[in-house]
Each structure stands twice: as structure tokens, then as C-alpha cells.
C-alpha positions as CSV (number, residue, x, y, z in Angstrom):
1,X,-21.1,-12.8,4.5
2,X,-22.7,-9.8,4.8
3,X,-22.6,-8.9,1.5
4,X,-24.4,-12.2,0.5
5,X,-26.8,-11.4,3.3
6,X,-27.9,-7.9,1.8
7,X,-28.0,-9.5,-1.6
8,X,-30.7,-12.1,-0.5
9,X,-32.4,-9.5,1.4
10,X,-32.5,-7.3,-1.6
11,X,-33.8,-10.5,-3.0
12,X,-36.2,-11.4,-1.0
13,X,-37.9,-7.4,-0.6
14,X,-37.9,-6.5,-4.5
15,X,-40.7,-6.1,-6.3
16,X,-39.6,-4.6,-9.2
17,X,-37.3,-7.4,-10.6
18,X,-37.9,-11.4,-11.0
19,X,-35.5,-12.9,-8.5
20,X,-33.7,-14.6,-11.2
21,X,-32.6,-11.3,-12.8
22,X,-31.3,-9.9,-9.5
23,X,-29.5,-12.9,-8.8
24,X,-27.8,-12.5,-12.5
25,X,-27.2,-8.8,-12.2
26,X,-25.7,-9.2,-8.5
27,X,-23.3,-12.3,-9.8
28,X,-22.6,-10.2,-13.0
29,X,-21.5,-7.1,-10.4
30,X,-19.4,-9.7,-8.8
31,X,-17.5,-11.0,-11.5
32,X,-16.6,-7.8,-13.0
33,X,-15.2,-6.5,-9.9
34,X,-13.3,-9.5,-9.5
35,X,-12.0,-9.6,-13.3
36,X,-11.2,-6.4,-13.1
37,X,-9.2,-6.8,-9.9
38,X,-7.3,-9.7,-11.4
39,X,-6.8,-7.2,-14.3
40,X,-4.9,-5.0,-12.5
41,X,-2.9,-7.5,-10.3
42,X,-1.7,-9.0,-13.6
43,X,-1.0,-5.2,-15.2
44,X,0.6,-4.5,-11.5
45,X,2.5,-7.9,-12.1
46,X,3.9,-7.5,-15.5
47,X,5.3,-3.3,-15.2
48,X,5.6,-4.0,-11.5
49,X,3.7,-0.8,-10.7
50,X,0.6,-0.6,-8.6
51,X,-3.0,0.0,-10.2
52,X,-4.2,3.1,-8.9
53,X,-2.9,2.9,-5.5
54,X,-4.9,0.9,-3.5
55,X,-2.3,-1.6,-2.5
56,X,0.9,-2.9,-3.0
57,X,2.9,-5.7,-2.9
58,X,5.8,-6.6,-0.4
59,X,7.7,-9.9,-0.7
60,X,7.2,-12.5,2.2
61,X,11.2,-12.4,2.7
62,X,10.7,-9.0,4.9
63,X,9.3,-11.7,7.8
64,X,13.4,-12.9,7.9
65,X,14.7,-9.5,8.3
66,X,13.3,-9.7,12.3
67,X,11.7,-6.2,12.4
68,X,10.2,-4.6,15.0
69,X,6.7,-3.0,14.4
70,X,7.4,0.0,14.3
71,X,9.9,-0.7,11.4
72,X,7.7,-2.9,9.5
73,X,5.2,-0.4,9.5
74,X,7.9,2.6,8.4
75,X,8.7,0.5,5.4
76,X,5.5,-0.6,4.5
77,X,4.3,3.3,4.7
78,X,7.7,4.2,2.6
79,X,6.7,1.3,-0.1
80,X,3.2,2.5,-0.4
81,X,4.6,6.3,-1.0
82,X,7.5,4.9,-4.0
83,X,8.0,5.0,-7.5
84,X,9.0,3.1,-10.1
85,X,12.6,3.5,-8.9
86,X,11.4,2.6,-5.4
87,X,12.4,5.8,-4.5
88,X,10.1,8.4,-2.1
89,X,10.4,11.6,0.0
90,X,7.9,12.1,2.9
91,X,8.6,14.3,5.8
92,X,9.2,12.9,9.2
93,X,5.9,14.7,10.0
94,X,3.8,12.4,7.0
95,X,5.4,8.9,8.1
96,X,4.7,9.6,12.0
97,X,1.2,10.6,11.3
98,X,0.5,8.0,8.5
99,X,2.1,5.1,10.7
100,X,0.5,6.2,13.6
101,X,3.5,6.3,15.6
102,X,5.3,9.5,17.4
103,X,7.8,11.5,16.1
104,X,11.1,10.2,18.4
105,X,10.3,6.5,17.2
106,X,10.3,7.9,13.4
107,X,14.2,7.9,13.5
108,X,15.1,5.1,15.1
109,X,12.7,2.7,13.0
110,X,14.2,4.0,9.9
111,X,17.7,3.7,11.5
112,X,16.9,0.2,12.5
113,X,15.6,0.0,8.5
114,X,19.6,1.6,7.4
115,X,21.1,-1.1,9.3
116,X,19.7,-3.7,8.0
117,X,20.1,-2.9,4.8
118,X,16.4,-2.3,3.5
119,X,16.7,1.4,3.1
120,X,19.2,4.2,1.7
121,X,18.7,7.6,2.4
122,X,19.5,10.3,0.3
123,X,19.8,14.4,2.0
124,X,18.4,16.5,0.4
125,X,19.3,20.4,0.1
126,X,17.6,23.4,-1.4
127,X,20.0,24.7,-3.8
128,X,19.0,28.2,-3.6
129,X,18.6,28.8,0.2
130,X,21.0,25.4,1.0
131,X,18.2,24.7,3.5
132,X,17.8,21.2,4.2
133,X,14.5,19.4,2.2
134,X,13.2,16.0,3.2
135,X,15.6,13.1,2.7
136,X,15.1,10.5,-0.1
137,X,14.4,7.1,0.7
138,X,15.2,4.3,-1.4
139,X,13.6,0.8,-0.8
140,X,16.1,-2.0,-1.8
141,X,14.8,-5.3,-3.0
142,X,15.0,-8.0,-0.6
143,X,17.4,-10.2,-1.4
């Protein structure tokens, strides 16, 4: 709405261009945003990897698992950070700042996550100094 409000503002105020040709070059702005966004849906789609990073994809089966909030958010946050093999390693610290929630609900969302059988976790060590790294999270697919 807003958008469409600028543009007939824009419109209306120019002096430079007929209105006709704004009109064409704001519709022509339009479509290729939109084209290319259904470009990279379909690419996203077919390797099942996200364009870019500015959004993923979860399946509408997570609303039947009964999470809590704070949970939903965990694995949202854990989906956006993942691979290809679904597989990710941020620090307690990144996934309490990123899902806005403090650090003694961290472990019990992704406890609640274990349990219910959307999430594996891997320990990590340091091999040198056998100093413990941040665990590895693995997403499993809904079934």
C-alpha cells in the first residue's frame, strides 16, 4: 500500500518523465523483483538450499509437534544457521542472542527439541587441547 502510494506520488510530482513511462518503468521494477524471487524459490526448491539467505523454508508439520515458543524459535534460528546436511554449530551465546531469549531457557528449549525428536546433538572436542567446542546440531526432517 504504501509502496503504491509513493509510486503515484512520484507520479503525480515528476516533471521529467511522461506518466506513462514511469508507470512502465515502476511495473517493469516490479516484475523483475518478483521473477526473480520466484527464480530463486524454484532454484531453492529443486537443490533444496536457500537463495542467498534471506529465508528458509520449514514444513507446516512442525505446528503438530506442540512446541513451546521458545522451542519453535530455537529451531527456526538452528534451521536458518544449517547446511545442506541440515547440520549447524552456534554457541549457546549466538542462539540466546539471535532468538532473543536468555541463556537458562537456551537449554531447556533445545532439550525440549531432543525429546521430541527434531534435533540431534553432536559434542564437540578440540583435539589438541580436548577442550569442549560448540555442539553440533542436526535438524531431522519432520516426518
Amino acid at each position: 500500500m504504501i509502496v503504491l502510494f509513493v509510486a503515484l506520488f512520484f507520479i503525480i510530482e515528476s516533471n521529467t518523465k511522461s506518466n506513462k513511462d514511469i508507470v512502465s518503468t515502476f511495473n517493469f521494477n516490479f516484475e523483475k523483483q518478483y521473477l526473480k524471487l520466484r527464480k530463486d524459490l524454484l532454484f531453492m526448491i529443486r537443490n533444496q538450499k536457500r537463495p542467498s539467505g534471506r529465508f528458509f523454508l520449514i514444513d507446516n508439520k512442525i505446528f503438530e509437534y506442540g512446541l513451546l515458543p521458545k522451542e519453535l524459535a530455537v529451531y527456526c534460528y538452528l534451521i536458518k544457521c544449517s547446511d545442506k546436511k541440515q547440520q549447524s554449530f552456534p554457541s549457546r551465546k549466538n542462539i540466546k542472542k539471535n532468538c532473543n531469549i536468555s541463556l537458562p531457557v537456551v537449554d531447556p528449549a533445545i532439550k525440549g527439541l531432543v525429546d521430541k525428536g527434531l534435533l540431534e546433538i553432536t559434542h564437540r572436542y578440540d583435539p589438541d587441547t580436548g577442550n569442549k567446542r560448540s555442539n553440533l546440531y542436526t535438524v531431522t526432517n519432520l516426518l
